[in-house]
C-alpha positions in Angstrom: 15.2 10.5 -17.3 17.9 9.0 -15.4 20.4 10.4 -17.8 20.0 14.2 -16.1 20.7 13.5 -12.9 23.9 11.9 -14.1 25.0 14.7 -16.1 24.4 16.9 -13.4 26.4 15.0 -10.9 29.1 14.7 -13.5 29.4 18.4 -14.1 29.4 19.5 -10.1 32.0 16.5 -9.9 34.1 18.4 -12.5 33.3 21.7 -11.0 34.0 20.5 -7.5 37.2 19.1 -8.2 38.7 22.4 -9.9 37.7 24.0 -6.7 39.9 21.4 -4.4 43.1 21.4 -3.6 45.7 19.8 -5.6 46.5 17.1 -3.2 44.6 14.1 -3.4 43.4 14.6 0.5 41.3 17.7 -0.3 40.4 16.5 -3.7 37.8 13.4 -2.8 35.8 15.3 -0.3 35.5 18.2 -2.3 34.2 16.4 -4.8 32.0 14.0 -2.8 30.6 17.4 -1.1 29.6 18.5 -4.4 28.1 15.2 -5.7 26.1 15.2 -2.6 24.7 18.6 -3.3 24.3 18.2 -6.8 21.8 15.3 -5.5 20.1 17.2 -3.1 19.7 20.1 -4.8 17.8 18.0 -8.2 15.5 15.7 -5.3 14.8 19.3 -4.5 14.0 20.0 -8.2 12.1 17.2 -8.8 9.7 17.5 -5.7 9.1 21.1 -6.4 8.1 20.3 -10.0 6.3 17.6 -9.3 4.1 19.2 -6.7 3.3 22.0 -9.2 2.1 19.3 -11.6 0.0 17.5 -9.0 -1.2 20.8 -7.7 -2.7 21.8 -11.6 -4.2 17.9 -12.0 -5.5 18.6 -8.4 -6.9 21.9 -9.5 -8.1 20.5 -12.9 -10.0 17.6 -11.4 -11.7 20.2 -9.2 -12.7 22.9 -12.0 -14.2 19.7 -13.8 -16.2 18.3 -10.4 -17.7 21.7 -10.2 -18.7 22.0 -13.9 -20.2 18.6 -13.8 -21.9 19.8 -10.3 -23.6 22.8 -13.0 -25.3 20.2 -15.4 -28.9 20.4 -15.7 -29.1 16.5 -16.0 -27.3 16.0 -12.8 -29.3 18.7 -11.0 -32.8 16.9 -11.9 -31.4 13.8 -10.6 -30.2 14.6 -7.9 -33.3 16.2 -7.2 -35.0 12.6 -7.5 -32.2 11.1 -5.5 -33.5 10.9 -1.7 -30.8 12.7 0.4 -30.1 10.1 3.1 -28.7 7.6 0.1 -26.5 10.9 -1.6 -23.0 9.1 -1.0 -20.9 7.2 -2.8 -20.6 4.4 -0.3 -24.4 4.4 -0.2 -24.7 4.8 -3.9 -22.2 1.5 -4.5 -24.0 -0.5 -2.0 -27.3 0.0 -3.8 -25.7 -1.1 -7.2 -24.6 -4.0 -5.6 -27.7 -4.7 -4.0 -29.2 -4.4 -7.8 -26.2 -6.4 -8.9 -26.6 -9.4 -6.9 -30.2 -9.6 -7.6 -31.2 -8.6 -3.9 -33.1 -6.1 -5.8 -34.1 -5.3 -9.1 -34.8 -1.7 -9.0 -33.6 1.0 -7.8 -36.4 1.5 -5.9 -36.5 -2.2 -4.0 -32.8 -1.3 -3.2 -33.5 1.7 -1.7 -35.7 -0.2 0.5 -33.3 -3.2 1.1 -30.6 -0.8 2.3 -33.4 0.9 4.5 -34.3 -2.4 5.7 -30.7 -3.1 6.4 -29.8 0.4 8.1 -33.2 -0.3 10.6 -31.4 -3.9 11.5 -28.1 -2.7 12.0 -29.4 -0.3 14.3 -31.3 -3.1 16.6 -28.5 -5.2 17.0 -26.6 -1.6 18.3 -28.9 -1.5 20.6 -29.1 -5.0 21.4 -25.0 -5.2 21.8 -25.6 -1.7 23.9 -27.7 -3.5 26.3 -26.1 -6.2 26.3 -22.8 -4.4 27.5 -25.2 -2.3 30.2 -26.3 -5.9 31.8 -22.9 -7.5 32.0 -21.5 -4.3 33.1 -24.4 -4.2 35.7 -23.8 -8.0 36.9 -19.9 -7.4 37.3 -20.9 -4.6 39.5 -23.7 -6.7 41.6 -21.1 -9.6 41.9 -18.4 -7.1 43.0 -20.3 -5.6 45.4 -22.1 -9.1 47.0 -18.2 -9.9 47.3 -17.8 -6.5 49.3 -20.9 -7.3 51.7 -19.5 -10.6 52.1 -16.0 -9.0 53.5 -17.7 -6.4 55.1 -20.0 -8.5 57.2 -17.1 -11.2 57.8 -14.8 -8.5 59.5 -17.9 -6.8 61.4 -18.3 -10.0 62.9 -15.2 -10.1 64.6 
């Protein structure tokens, strides 16, 4: 693979140097500008073949998503499947909920992770409350702290 480039460069070197001058001056740029070129142009190359390639695995992978999507099989179970679960993240925390014997169906997972989702969403609300009281302290200390100012320099 390696091999090509080398031949390329070796040819443009050869090429650039019956271009140049005769004097030794003109003769190494000439031939560096060409060997730098030569370079460019095959990165060039290679990124535009190499994106076509990725482009038709791309395109491949979606063509076989989408004729997987059409099985019957998957249809019916997704059809089972409850909706709020349908995502791979979701999905791979349920088999490891079954995995590490949390639960040992499907169907105790499924309320584990429901279980889990309700908690997490307490302690939000807890941590959001939270925040709202020791905002509102901050504020009642700033403000006793104002009072205290405000009356000092009244008093004068």
């Amino acid at each position: 693979m390696i091999l090509t480039p080398i031949l390329w460069l070796i040819v443009l070197i050869v090429f650039g140097a019956f271009l140049g001058s005769s004097t030794v001056d003109r003769y190494v740029p000439s031939i560096f500008t060409f060997a730098c070129i030569a370079f460019i142009a095959y990165l060039i190359y290679r990124r535009i073949v190499g994106g076509v390639a990725a482009n038709k695995a791309i395109a491949a992978g979606e063509n076989h998503l989408r004729s997987a999507e059409q099985n019957p099989d998957y249809i019916r179970g997704m059809q089972d499947f409850p909706q709020e679960f349908y995502s791979y993240w979701t999905i791979d925390r349920l088999m490891h909920l079954v995995q590490e014997n949390r639960a040992t169906t499907l169907q105790e997972a499924f309320n584990v992770a429901e279980n889990q989702d309700f908690q997490h969403d307490q302690l939000s609300l807890q941590q959001q409350n939270l925040a709202v009281s020791e905002s509102t302290n901050k504020m009642a200390t700033v403000s006793a702290v104002a009072n205290v100012f405000t009356a000092f320099n009244t008093r004068k």
